[in-house]
Every structure is written in structure tokens, then in C-alpha cells.
C-alpha positions as CSV (number, residue, x, y, z in Angstrom):
1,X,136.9,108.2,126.5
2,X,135.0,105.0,125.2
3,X,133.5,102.6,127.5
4,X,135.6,99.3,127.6
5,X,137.7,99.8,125.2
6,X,139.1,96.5,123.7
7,X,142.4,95.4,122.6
8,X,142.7,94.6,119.2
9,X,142.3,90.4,118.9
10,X,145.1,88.7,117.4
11,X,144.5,86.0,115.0
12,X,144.4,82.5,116.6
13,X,143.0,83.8,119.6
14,X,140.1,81.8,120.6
15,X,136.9,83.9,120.6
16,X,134.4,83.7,123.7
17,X,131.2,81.8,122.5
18,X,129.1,85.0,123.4
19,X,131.0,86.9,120.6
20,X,130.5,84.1,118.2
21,X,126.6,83.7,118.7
22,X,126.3,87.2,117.9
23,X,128.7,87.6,115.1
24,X,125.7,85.1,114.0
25,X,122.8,86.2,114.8
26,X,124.1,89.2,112.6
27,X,125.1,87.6,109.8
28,X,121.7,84.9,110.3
29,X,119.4,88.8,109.9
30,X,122.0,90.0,107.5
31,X,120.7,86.7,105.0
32,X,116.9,87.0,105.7
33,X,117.1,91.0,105.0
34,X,118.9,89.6,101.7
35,X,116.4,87.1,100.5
36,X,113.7,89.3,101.0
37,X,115.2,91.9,99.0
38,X,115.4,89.3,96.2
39,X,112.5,87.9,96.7
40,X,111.1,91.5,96.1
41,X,113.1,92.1,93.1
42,X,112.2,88.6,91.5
43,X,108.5,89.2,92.3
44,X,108.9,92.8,90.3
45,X,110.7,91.1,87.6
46,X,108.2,88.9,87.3
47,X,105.5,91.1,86.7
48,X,107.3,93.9,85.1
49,X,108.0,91.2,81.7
50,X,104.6,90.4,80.2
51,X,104.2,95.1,80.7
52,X,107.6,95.0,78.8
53,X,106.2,92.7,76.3
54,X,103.2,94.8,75.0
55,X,105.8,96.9,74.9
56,X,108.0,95.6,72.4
57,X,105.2,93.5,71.0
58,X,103.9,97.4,70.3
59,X,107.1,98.3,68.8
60,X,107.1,95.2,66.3
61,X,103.9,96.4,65.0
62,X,105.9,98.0,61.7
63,X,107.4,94.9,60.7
64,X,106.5,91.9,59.0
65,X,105.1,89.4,60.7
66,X,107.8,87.1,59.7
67,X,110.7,89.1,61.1
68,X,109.1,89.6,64.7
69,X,110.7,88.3,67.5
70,X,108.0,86.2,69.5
71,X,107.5,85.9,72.6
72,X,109.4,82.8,73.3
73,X,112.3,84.2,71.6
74,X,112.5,87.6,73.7
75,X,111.4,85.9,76.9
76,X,114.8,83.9,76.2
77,X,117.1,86.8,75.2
78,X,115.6,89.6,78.0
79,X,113.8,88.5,80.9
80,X,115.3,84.5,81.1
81,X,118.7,85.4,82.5
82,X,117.8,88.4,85.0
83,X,115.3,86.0,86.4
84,X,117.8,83.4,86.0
85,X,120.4,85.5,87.8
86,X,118.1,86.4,90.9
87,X,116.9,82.7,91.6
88,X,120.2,81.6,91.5
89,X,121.1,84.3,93.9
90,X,118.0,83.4,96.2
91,X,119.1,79.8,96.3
92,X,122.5,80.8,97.1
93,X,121.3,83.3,100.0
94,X,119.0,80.3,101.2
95,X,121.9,77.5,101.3
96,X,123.9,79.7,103.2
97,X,121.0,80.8,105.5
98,X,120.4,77.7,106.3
99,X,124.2,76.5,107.0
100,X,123.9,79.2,109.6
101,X,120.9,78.3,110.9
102,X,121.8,74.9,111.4
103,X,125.3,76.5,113.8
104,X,122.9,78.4,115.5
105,X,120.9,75.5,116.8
106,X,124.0,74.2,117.9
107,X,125.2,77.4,119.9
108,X,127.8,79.3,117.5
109,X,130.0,78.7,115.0
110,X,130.9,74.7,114.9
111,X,130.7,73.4,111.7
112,X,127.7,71.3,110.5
113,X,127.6,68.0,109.2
């Protein structure tokens, strides 16, 4: 037999401020565990590109100078939009982090602004 058990809530039905501040709090740690993750994944990006170009600066070594892709090029085409693509994710995370943040100071789930 469970401890408490509670009826389902209906929609519309207020929500004690208690509940609210903790549906919160756990969405507030569910953010920063997400921007850390990114910001991990960004930092290994990061480092991971100039490795993948000796890489494919290695694998160019066959061809004509003339028909190499430089760095500039495969920076732009490879590593530019997954970088791209995780910073735009980070700033997303951190916008809404900060929304919530901001409801938290205020006790629960008002709006800001």
C-alpha cells in the first residue's frame, strides 16, 4: 500500500506553492546538469578539431597543392556548425536557466518581467 497516495490533479486546479518551488528546483538542477554537459561537449569539440585537422591535412598529402582543402575551408564545412550547434544550444539552456532563476527568487512559478 503506498504512503499518501494522491488523487490524480485535474487541470485548472491551483497547485500548492510548495509543489511549484520544487517542480523548480528540479527543472533549475535539471538546466545546470544540461549546460555542463554542453559545456563539456563544446570544450571536446574544441580540442578534438585542430587533432582532426593533422588528420585530414595528412590525408591531403597525395594531392596537389592546388586541390587541398585548407584549413579555413574545412574549419567552415566540419567543425563550424557542430560548434555552431552546441553554443547555440548552451545559450538556449542559459536563457532558460536564467528565466527560472529569476521565478525562483521570487518563490515559484510567477512569471518574470
Amino acid at each position: 500500500m503506498k504512503d499518501k497516495e494522491q488523487p490524480a490533479r485535474q487541470e485548472g486546479t491551483p497547485v500548492s506553492p510548495e509543489v511549484e518551488v520544487a517542480k523548480l528546483a528540479e527543472r533549475v538542477r535539471a538546466l545546470q546538469s544540461r549546460l555542463a554537459q554542453l559545456d563539456r561537449e563544446l570544450e571536446e569539440t574544441r580540442s578534438r578539431a585542430p587533432l582532426e585537422w593533422s588528420r585530414m591535412e595528412k590525408s591531403q598529402e597525395h594531392l596537389p597543392v592546388a586541390g587541398r582543402l585548407t584549413y579555413d575551408s574545412w574549419y567552415a564545412t566540419y567543425w563550424g556548425p557542430k560548434i555552431s550547434i552546441l553554443m547555440t544550444e548552451y545559450s538556449d539552456a542559459a536563457g532558460q536557466l536564467s528565466v527560472l532563476q529569476q521565478r525562483q527568487r521570487r518563490g515559484g512559478n510567477r512569471p518574470c518581467g
